[in-house]
LOVOKOL-491752 format. One record per atom (N, C-alpha, C): x, z, y; residue number from 1; atom name; residue in three letters. Coordinates in steps of 0.2 Angstrom, whole numbers, plus 5000, padded with zeros to 4 digits. Layout:
N
+------+------+------+-----+----+-----+
:    u :    w :    v :   i : at :  aa :
+------+------+------+-----+----+-----+
:    X :    Z :    Y : NUM : CA : ALA :
...
+------+------+------+-----+----+-----+
This chain:
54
+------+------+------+-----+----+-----+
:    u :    w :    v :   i : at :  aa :
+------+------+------+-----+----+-----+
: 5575 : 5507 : 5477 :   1 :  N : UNK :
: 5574 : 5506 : 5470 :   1 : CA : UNK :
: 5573 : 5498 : 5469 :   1 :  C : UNK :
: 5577 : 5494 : 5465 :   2 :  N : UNK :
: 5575 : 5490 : 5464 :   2 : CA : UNK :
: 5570 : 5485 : 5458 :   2 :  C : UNK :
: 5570 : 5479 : 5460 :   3 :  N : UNK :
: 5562 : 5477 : 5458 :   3 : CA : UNK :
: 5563 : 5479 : 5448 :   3 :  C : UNK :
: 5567 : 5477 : 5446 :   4 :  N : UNK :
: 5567 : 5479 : 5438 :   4 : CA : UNK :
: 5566 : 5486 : 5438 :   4 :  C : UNK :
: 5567 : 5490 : 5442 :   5 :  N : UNK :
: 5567 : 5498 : 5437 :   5 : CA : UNK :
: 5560 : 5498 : 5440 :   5 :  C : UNK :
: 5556 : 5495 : 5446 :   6 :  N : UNK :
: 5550 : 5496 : 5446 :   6 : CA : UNK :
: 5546 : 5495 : 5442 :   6 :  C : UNK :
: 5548 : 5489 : 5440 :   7 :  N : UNK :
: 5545 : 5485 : 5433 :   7 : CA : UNK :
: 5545 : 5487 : 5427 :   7 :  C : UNK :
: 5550 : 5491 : 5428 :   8 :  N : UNK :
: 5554 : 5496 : 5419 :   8 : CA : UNK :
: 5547 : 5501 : 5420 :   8 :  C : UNK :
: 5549 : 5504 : 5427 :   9 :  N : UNK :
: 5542 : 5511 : 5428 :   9 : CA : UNK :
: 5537 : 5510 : 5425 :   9 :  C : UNK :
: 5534 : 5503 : 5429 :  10 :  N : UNK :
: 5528 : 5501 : 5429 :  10 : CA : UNK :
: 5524 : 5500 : 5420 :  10 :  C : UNK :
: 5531 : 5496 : 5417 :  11 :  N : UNK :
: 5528 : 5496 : 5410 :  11 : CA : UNK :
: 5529 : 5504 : 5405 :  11 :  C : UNK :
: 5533 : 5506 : 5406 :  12 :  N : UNK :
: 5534 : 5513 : 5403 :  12 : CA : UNK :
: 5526 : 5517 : 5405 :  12 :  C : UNK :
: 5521 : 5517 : 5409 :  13 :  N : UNK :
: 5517 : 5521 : 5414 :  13 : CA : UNK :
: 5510 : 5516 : 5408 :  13 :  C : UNK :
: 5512 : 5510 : 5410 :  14 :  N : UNK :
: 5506 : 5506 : 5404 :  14 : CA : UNK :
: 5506 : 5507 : 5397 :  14 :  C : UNK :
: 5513 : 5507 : 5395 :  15 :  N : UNK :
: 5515 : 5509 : 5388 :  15 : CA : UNK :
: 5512 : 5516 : 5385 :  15 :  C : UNK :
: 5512 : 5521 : 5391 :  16 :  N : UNK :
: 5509 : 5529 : 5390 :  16 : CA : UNK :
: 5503 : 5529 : 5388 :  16 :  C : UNK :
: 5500 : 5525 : 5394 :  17 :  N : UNK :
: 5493 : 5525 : 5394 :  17 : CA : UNK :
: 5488 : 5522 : 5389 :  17 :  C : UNK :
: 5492 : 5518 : 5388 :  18 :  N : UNK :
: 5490 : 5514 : 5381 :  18 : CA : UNK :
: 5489 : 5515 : 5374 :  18 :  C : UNK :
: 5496 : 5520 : 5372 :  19 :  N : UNK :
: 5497 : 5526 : 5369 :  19 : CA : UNK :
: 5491 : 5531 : 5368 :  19 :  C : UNK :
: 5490 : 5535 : 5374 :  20 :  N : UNK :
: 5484 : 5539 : 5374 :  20 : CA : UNK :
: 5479 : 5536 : 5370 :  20 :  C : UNK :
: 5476 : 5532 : 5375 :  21 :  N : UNK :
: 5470 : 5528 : 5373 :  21 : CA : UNK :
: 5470 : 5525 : 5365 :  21 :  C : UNK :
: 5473 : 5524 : 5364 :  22 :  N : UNK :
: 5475 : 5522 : 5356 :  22 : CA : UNK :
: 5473 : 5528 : 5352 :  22 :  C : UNK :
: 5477 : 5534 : 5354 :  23 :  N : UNK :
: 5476 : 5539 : 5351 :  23 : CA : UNK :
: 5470 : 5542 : 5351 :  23 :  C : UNK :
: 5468 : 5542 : 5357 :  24 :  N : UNK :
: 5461 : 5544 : 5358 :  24 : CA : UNK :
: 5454 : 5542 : 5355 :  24 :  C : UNK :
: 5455 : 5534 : 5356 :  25 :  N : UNK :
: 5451 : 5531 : 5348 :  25 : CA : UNK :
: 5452 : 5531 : 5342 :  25 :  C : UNK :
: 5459 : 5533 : 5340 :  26 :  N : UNK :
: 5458 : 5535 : 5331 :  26 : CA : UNK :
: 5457 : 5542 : 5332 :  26 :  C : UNK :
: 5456 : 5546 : 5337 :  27 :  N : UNK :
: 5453 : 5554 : 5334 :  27 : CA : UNK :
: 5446 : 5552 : 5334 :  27 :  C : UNK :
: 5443 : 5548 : 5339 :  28 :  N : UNK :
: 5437 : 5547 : 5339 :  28 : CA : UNK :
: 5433 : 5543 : 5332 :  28 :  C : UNK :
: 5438 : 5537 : 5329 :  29 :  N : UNK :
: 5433 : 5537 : 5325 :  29 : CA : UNK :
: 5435 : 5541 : 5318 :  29 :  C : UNK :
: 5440 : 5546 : 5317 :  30 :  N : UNK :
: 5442 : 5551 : 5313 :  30 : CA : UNK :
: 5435 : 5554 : 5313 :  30 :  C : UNK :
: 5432 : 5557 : 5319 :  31 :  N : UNK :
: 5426 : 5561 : 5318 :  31 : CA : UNK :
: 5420 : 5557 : 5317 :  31 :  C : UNK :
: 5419 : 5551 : 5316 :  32 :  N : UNK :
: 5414 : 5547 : 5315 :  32 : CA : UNK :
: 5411 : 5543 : 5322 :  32 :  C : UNK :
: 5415 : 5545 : 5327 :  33 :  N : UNK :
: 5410 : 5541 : 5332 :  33 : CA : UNK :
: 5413 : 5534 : 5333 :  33 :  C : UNK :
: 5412 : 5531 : 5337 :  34 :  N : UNK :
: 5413 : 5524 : 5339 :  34 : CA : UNK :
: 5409 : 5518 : 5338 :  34 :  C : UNK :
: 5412 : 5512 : 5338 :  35 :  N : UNK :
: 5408 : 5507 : 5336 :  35 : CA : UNK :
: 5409 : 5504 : 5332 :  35 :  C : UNK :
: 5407 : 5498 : 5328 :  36 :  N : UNK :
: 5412 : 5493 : 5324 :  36 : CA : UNK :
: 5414 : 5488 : 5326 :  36 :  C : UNK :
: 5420 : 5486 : 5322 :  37 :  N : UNK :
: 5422 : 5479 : 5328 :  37 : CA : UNK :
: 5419 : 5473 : 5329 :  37 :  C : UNK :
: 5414 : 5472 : 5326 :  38 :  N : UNK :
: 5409 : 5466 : 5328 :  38 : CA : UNK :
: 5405 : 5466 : 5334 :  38 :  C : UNK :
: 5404 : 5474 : 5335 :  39 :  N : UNK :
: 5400 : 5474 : 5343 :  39 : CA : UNK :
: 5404 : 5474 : 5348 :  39 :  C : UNK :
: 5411 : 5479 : 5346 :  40 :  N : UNK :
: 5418 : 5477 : 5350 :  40 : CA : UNK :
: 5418 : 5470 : 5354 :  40 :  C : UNK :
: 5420 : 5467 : 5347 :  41 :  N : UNK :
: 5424 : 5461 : 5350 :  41 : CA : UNK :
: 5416 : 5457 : 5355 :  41 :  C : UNK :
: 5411 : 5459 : 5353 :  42 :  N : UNK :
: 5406 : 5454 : 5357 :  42 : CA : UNK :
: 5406 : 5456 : 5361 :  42 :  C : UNK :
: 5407 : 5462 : 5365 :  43 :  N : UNK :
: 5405 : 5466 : 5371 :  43 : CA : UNK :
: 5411 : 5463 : 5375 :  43 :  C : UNK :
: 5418 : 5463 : 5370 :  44 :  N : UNK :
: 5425 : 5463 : 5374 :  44 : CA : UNK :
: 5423 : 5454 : 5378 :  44 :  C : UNK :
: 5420 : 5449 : 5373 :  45 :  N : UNK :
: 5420 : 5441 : 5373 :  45 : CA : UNK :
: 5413 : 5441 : 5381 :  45 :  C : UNK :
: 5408 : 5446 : 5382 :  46 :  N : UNK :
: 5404 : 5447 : 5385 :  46 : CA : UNK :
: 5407 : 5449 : 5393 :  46 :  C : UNK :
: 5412 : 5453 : 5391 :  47 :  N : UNK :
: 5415 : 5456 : 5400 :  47 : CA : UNK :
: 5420 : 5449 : 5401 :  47 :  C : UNK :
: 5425 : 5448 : 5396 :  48 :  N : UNK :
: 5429 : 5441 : 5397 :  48 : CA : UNK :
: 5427 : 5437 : 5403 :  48 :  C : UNK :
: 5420 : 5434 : 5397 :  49 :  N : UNK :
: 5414 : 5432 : 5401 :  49 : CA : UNK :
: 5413 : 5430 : 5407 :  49 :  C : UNK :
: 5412 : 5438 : 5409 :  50 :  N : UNK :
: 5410 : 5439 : 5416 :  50 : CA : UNK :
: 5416 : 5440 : 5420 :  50 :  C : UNK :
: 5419 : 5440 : 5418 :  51 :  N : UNK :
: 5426 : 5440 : 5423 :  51 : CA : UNK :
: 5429 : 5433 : 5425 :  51 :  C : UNK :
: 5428 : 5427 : 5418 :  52 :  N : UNK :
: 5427 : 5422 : 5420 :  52 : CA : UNK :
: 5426 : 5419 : 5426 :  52 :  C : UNK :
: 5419 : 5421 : 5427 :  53 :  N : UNK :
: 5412 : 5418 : 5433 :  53 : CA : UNK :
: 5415 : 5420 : 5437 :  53 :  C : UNK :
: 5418 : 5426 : 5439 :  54 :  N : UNK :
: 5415 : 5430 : 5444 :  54 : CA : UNK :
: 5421 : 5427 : 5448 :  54 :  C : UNK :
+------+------+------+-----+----+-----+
């Protein structure tokens, strides 16, 4: 196999997954769960963060 179709694979697999999870949080805040994005974004600025450091 060469390296582009592994590439192609590889983004197809992330584009699916990405999909789901998309999906999975508009059902979720459909039924009212979730967060809002102000806690979002601070949590997401908080792991960034730490990944920074680490």
């Amino acid at each position: 196999m060469c390296l582009l179709s592994e590439e192609t694979l590889f983004d197809q697999e992330w584009l699916e997954e990405t999909r789901t999870k998309i999906d999975e949080g508009i059902a979720s805040l459909e039924k009212g769960e979730g967060i809002d994005g102000e806690t979002f974004v601070n949590q997401l600025l908080t792991q960034l963060k730490q990944a920074k450091e680490a």
